[in-house]
C-alpha positions as CSV (number, residue, x, y, z in Angstrom):
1,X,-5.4,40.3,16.8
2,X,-6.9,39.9,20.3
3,X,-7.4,36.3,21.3
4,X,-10.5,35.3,23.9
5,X,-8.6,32.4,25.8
6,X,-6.1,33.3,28.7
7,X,-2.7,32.3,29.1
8,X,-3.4,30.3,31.8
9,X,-5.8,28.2,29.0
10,X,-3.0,28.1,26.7
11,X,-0.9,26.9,29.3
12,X,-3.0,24.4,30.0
13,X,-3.6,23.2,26.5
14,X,0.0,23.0,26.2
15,X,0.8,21.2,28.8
16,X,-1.7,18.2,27.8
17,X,-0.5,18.1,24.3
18,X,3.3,17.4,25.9
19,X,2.2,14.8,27.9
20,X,0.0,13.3,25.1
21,X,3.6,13.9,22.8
22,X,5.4,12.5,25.6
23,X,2.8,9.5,25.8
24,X,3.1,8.6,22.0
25,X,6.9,9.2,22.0
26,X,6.9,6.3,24.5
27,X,4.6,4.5,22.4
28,X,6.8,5.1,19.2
29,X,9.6,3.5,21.0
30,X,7.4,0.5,22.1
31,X,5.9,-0.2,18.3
32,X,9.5,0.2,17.1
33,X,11.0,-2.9,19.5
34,X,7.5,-4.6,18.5
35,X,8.2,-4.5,15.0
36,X,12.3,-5.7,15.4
37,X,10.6,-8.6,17.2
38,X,8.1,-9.3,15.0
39,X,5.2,-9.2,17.8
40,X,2.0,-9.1,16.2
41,X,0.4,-9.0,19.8
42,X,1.7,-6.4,21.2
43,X,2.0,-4.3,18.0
44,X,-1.3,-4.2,17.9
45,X,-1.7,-3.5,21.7
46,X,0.2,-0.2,20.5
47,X,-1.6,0.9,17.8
48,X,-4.7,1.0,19.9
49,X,-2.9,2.9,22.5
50,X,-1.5,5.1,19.7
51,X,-4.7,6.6,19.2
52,X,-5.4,8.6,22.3
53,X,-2.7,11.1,22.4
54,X,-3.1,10.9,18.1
55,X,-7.0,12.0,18.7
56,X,-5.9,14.1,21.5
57,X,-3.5,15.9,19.5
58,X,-5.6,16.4,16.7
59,X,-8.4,17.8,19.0
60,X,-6.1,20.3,20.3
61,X,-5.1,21.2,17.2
62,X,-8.4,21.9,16.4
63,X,-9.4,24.2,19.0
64,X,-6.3,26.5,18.5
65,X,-7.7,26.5,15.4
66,X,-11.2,27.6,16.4
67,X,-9.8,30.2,18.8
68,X,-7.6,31.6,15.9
69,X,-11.2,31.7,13.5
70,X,-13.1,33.2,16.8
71,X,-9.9,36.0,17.1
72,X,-10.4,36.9,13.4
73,X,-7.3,36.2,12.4
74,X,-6.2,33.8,10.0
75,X,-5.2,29.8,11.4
76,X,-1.5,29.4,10.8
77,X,1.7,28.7,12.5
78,X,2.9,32.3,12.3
79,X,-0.7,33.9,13.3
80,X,-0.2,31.4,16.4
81,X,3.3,32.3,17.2
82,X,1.9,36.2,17.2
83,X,-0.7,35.3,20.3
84,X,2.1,33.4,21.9
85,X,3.8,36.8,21.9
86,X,1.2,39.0,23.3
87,X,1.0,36.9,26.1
88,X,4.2,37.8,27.1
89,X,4.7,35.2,28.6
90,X,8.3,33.3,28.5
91,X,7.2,29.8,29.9
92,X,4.4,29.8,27.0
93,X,6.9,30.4,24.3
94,X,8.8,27.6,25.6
95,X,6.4,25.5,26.4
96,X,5.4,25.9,22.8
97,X,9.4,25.0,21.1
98,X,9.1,21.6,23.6
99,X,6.0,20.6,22.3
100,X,7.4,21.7,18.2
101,X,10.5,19.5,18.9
102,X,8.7,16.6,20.3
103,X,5.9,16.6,17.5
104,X,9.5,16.2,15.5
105,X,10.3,13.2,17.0
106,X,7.1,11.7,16.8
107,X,7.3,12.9,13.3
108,X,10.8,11.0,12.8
109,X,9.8,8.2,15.4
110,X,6.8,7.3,12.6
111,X,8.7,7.6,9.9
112,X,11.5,4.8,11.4
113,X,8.7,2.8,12.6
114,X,7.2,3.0,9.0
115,X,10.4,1.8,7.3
116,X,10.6,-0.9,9.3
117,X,7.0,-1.9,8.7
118,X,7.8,-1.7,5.1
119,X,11.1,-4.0,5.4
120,X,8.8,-6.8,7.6
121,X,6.3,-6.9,5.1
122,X,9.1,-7.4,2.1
123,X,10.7,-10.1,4.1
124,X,7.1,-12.0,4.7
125,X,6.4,-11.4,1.2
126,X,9.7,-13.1,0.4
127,X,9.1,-16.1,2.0
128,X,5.6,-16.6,1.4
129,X,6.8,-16.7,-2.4
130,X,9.1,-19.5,-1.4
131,X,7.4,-21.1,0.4
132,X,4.6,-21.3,-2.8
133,X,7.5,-22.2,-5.0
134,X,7.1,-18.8,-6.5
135,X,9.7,-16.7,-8.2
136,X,9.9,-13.2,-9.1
137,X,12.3,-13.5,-12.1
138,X,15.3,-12.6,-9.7
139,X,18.6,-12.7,-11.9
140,X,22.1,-13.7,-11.2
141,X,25.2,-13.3,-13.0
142,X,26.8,-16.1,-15.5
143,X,30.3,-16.9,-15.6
144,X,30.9,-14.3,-17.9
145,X,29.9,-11.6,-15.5
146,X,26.8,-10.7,-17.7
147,X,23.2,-10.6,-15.5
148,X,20.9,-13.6,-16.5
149,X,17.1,-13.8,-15.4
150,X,17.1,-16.9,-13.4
151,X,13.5,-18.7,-14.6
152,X,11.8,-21.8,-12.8
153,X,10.4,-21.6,-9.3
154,X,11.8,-22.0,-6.2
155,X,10.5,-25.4,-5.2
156,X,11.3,-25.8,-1.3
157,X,11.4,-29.3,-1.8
158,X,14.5,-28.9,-4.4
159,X,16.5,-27.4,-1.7
């Protein structure tokens, strides 16, 4: 499979997608101190910012793609892997694991960041429901040892 684009173009592309990995790595990081702090502000300062490198990423995604379709082969990681080889170019081929293991830690960045959106949110739901006297049937054990649903409402005013 012979690919139109030089190695200097994949280079390029490359490059741009490390920074823009870099960029949201940084990002990541940000959003996750954001969320321990409970900063609305700024974590939604972030998720703007988050969307460059994401768009920029997904555009370059895209146009390996296209130059994949244009080569005739099919668009996959391996079919990829094979035009990074007939370059043979070393610096490409590492260029392209550093930019593999930092999509990773976006990857595992995001998926952090999620749980501890997901933890936030149970904790404000929490407290909302007592602070509206409300109860999810939460159940405690009786002197026998034996689980009991715990009925009534949590009435801040009781406490």
């Amino acid at each position: 499979m012979a690919i139109s684009v030089t190695a200097q173009q994949i280079e390029a592309q490359i490059a741009s997608d490390i920074a823009a990995c870099e960029s949201l790595i940084s990002l990541l990081d940000q959003e996750q101190e954001a969320l321990k702090n409970r900063d609305p502000d700024q974590l939604s300062e972030i998720i703007d910012a988050k969307l460059t490198p994401l768009n920029h990423l997904e555009n370059s995604a895209n146009v390996r793609a296209q130059w994949l379709r244009e080569s005739g082969g099919e668009v996959s990681s391996d079919a990829w892997l094979e035009v990074l080889q007939q370059t043979q170019q070393q610096k490409l081929k590492q260029d392209w694991q550093t930019l593999k293991k930092l999509t990773q830690q976006c990857k595992l960045k995001n998926e952090v960041n999620g749980k501890l959106l997901v933890r936030n949110q149970q904790v404000f739901g929490r407290l909302l429901e007592v602070l509206r006297g409300q109860n999810n049937n939460s159940s405690l054990y009786n002197t026998k040892g034996a689980s009991k649903a715990m009925g009534g409402s949590n009435i801040i005013g009781e406490a």
